[in-house]
C-alpha positions in Angstrom: 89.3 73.8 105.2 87.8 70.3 106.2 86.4 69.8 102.7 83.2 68.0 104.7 82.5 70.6 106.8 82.3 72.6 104.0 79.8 69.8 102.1 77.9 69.9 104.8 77.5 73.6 104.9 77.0 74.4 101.2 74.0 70.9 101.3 72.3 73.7 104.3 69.9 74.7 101.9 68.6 78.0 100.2 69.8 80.4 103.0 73.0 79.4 102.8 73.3 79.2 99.4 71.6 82.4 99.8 75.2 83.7 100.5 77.4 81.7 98.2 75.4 83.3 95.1 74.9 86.4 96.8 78.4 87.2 97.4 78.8 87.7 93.5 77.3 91.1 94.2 80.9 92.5 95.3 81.6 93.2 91.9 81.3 97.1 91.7 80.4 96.9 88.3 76.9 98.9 87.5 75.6 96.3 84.8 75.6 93.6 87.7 73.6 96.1 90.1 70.8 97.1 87.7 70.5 93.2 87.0 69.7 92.6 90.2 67.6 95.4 91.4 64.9 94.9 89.2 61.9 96.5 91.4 63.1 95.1 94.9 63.4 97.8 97.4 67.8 98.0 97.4 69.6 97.8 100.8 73.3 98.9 101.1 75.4 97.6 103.9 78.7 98.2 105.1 80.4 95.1 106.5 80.8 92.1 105.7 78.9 90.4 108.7 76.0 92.1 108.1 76.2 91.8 104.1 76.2 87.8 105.0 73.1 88.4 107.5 71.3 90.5 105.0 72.0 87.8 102.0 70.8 85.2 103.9 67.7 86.9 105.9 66.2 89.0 102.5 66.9 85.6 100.3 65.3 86.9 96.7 63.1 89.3 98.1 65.5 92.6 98.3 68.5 93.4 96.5 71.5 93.9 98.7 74.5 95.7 97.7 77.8 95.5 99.6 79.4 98.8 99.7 83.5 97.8 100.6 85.1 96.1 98.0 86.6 92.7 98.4 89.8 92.6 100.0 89.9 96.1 101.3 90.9 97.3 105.1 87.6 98.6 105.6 89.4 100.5 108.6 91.4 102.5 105.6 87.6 102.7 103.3 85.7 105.7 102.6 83.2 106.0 99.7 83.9 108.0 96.6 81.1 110.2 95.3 79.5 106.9 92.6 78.8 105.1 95.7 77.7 107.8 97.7 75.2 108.3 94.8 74.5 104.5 94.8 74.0 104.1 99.0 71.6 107.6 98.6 69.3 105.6 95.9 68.7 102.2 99.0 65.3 102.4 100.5 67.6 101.0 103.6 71.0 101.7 104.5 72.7 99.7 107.5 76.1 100.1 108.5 78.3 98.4 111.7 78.5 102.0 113.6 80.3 102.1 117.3 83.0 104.2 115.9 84.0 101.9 112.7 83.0 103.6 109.4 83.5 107.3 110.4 82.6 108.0 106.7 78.9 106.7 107.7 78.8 108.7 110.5 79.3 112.3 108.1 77.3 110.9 105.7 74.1 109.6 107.0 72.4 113.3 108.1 73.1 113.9 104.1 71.1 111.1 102.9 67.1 111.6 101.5 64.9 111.9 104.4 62.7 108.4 102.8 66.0 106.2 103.6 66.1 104.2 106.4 69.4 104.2 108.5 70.2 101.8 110.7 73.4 101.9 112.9 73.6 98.1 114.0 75.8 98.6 117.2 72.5 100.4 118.8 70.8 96.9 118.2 73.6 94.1 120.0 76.1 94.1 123.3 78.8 96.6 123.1 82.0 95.9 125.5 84.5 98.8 126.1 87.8 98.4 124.1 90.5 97.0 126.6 93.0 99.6 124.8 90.4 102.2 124.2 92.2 104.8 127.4 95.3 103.6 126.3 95.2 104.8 122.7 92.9 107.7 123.3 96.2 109.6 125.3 98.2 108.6 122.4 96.1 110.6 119.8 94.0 107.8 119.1 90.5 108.1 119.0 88.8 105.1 117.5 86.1 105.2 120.0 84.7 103.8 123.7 83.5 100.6 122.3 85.0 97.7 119.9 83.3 97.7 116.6 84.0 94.1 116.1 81.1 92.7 118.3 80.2 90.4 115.4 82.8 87.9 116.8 80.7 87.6 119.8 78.0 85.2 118.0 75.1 86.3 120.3 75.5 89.7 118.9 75.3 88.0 115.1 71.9 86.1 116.7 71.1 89.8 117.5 71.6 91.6 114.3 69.9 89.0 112.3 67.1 89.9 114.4 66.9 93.1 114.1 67.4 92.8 110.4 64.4 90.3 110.6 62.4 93.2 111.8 63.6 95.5 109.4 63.6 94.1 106.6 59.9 92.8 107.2 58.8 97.0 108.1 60.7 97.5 104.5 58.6 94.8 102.8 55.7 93.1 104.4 54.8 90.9 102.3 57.9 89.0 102.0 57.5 88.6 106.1 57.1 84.9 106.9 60.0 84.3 103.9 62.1 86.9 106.4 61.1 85.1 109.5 62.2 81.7 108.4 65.0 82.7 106.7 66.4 84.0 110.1 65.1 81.3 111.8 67.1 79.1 109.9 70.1 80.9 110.5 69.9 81.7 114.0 69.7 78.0 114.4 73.6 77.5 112.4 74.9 80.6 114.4 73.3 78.6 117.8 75.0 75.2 116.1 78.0 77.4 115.6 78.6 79.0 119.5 78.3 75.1 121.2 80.8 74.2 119.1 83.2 77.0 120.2 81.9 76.4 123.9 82.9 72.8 123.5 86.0 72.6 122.0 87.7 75.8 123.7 86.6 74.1 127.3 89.8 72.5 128.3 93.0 74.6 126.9 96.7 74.2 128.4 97.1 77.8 127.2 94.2 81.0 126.8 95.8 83.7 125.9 95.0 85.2 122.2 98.2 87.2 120.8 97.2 89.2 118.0 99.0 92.2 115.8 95.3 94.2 116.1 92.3 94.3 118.7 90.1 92.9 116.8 89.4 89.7 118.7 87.9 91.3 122.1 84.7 90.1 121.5 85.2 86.4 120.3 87.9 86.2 123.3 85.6 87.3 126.1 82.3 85.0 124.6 84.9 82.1 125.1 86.5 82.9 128.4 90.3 83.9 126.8 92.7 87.0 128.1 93.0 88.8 124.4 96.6 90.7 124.3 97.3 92.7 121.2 100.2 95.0 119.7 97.9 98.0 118.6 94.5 99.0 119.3 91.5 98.8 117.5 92.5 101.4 114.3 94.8 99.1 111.9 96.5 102.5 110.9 98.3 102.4 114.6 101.7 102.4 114.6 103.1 100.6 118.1 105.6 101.8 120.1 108.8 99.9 121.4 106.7 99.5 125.2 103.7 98.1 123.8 106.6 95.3 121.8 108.3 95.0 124.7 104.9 94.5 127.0 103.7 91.7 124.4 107.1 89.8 124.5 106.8 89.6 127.9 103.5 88.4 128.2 104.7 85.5 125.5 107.1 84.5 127.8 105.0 84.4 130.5 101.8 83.0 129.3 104.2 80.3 126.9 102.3 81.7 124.0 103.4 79.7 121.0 101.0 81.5 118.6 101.2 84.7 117.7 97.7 85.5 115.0 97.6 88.4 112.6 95.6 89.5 109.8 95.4 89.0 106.4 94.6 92.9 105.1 96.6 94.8 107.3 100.7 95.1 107.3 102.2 91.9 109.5 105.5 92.8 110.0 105.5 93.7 113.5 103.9 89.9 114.2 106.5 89.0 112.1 109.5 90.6 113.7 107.6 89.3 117.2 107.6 85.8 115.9 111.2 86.0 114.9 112.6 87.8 118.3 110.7 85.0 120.4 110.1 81.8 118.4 107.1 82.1 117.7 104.7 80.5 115.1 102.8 83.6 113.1 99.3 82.3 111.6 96.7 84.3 110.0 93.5 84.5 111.6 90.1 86.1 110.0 88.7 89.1 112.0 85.8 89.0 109.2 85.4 92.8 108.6 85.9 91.8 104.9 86.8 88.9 102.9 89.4 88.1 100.3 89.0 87.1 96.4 90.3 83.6 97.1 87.6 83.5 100.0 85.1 84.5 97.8 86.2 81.8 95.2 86.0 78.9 97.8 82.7 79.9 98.7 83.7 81.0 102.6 81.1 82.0 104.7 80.9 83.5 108.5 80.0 79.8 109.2 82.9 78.6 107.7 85.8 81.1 108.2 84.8 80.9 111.9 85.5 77.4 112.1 88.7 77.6 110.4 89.4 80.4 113.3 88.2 77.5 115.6 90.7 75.3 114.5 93.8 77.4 114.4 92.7 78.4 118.3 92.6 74.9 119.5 95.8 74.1 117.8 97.8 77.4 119.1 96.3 77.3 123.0 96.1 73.2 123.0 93.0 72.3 123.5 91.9 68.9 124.1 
């Protein structure tokens, strides 16, 4: 990471610092929640998107707790009965929804009837999943719609909105401290999409090969065909056609890149890489983030334009 960029980031201000000391809250252990609660009405969230958004938006004034661990494949998470206990206790519980927590889903009609619930993909722009047919007559039902609609950062601009609103319903005094708070951010995440517009204007290649369709949302905001080896569940095992289809489309397309992910299994990337000559390089879906992320004080903001980067270098940007 440009260690600037980074400077520059962290010098932001409160909101974004906001996030830096708010992230110690992944720790599951008890003794760190009751610190923090301390009177503030508690809101749980599921993702790590919206954990960022909440951290940043709520500031002081609410105590968030982030309900995945760090470095978990929240597609492989479900709560065990502590921290169902601990969600049922939030005066607010918001989770990604469209099909992605299916433990959320079963548990939300169990929840006390005082708790707010608030399934975020009713609040931004959902697209169909490109593999969604495909997968559904294999046995795979993930759902219509691609969860990941945080890469799209209009839908971020949107669910900091709408956790604006909530959070000021939850807590109305702390409004105008809400308000600006998003306002603040809205303004980075603005900052953030012209820089994506700019530098993935003029590519020799635009075609995004990854090992899981995560990246729908951030390839169709920037104008990229996104081609993947399995569908949205990163449980998916794919078959020998769906090898066979990518390596063709390589070929094609003179793909150079091939991306994967850092918390699911990479050996089918890997085995593509080797077969076509491929370069394999990570790249950060941000459903979670890692311990080493976490020590280096990565943000959205941040892990984005690291993502930014490793585009421009595998599709050639000018």
């Amino acid at each position: 990471m440009n260690r600037m960029v980074t400077k520059r980031l962290i010098v932001f201000g409160g909101v974004i610092a906001a996030i830096v000391i708010g992230v110690s809250f992944f720790s599951s252990k008890p003794h760190m929640r009751e610190t923090a609660t301390q009177n503030k009405p508690v809101v749980s969230v599921s993702t790590f998107s919206l954990y960022e958004i909440a951290r940043t938006v709520a500031g002081d004034s609410l105590a968030i707790h982030p309900i995945i661990p760090l470095g978990t494949d929240p597609h492989m998470f479900s709560p065990n009965p502590t921290q169902v206990a601990d969600i049922s206790k939030s005066a607010l519980f918001v989770y990604n929804g469209a099909g992605f927590e299916s433990w959320a889903e079963n548990l939300k009609n169990t929840f006390p009837k005082s708790m707010q619930v608030i399934d975020m993909s009713q609040h931004v722009a959902l697209e169909k999943s490109d593999k969604h047919e495909e997968h559904a007559q294999e046995g795979h039902h993930h759902g219509a719609y691609d969860p990941h609609y945080w890469l799209d950062i209009d839908n971020m601009i949107k669910m900091t909105q709408t956790l604006d609103g909530e959070f000021s319903k939850l807590a109305p005094a702390k409004a105008e401290i809400f308000h600006g708070n998003a306002a603040t951010y809205i303004g980075e995440l603005q900052k953030l999409k012209s820089e994506y517009t700019s530098a993935l204007a003029e590519c020799k290649n635009r075609t995004l090969v990854s090992n899981h369709d995560a990246f729908g949302y951030l390839a169709r905001a920037n104008t990229l065909e996104n081609v993947s080896v399995i569908g949205l569940s990163s449980d998916e095992q794919p078959s020998a056609k769906n090898i066979a289809d990518i390596i063709a489309t390589v070929k094609e397309h003179g793909v150079k890149t091939i991306f994967f992910e850092e918390f699911i299994n990479d050996n089918v990337s890997q085995t593509i890489a080797r077969e076509t000559g491929l370069k394999a390089q990570s790249l950060q879906p941000l459903e979670n983030i890692s311990e080493d992320e976490l020590k280096s004080h990565q943000t959205y903001l941040t892990i984005m334009r690291e993502n930014l980067k490793k585009l421009r270098e595998a599709m050639e940007c000018r």
